[in-house]
C-alpha positions as CSV (number, residue, x, y, z in Angstrom):
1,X,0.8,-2.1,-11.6
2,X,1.2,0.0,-14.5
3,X,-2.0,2.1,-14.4
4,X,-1.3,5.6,-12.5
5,X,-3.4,6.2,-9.0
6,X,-4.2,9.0,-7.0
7,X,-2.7,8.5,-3.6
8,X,-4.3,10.5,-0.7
9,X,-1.9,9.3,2.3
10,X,-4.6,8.0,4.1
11,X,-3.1,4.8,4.2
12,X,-0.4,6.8,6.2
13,X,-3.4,6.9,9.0
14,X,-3.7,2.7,9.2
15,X,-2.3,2.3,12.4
16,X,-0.5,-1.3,11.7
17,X,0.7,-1.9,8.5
18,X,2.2,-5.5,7.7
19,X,3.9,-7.1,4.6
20,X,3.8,-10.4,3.8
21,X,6.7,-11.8,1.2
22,X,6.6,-14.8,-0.3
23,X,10.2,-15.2,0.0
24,X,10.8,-17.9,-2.7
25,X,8.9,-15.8,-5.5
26,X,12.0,-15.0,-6.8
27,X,11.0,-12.8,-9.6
28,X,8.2,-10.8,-7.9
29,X,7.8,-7.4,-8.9
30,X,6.8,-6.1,-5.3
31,X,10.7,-6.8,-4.3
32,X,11.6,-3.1,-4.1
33,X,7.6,-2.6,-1.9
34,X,9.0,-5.9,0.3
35,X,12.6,-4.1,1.3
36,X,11.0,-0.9,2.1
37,X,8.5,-2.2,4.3
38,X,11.3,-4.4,6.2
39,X,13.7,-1.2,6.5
40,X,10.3,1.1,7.9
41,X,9.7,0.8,11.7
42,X,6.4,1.8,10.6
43,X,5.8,-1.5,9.4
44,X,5.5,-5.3,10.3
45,X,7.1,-7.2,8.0
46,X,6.8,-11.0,7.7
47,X,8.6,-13.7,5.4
48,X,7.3,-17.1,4.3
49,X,9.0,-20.0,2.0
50,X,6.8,-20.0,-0.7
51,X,6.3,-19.3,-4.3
52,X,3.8,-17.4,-6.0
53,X,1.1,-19.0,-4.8
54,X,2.0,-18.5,-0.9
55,X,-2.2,-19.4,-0.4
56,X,-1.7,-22.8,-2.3
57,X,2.3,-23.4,-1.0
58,X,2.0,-22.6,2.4
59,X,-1.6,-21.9,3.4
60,X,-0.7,-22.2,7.1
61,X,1.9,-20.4,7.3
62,X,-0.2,-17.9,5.9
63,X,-3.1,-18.2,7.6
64,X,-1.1,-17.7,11.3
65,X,0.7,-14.6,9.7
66,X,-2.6,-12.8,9.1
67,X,-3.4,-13.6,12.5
68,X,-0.5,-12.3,13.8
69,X,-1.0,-8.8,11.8
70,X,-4.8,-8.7,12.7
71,X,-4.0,-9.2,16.8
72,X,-1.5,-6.2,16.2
């Protein structure tokens, strides 16, 4: 996260765009990405109880939210 890109907005052109917090990582530093993405209409924006680890914590959870943003 600290390593400068090149953005060429073409991830402007993905036509459904979903976030997925892990709402009890308290300290994660993709905070400021999560609140943008759930204040833009553009995107889907999804929250599940879980830690870090949401694969380990709350695998199904998961699992049906990436269903959910692939049928969108």
């Amino acid at each position: 996260m600290t390593q400068p890109i090149r953005l060429t907005g073409a991830w402007k052109n993905i036509p459904n765009q979903t976030f997925i917090k892990a709402g009890l990582y308290t300290t994660s530093p993709f905070g400021p990405f999560a609140e943008a993405a759930k204040n833009d209409p553009g995107w889907h924006y999804e929250e599940i109880d879980a830690g870090r680890d949401v694969m380990l914590d709350a695998p199904t959870e998961l699992a049906d939210a990436l269903v959910r943003a692939a049928a969108l």
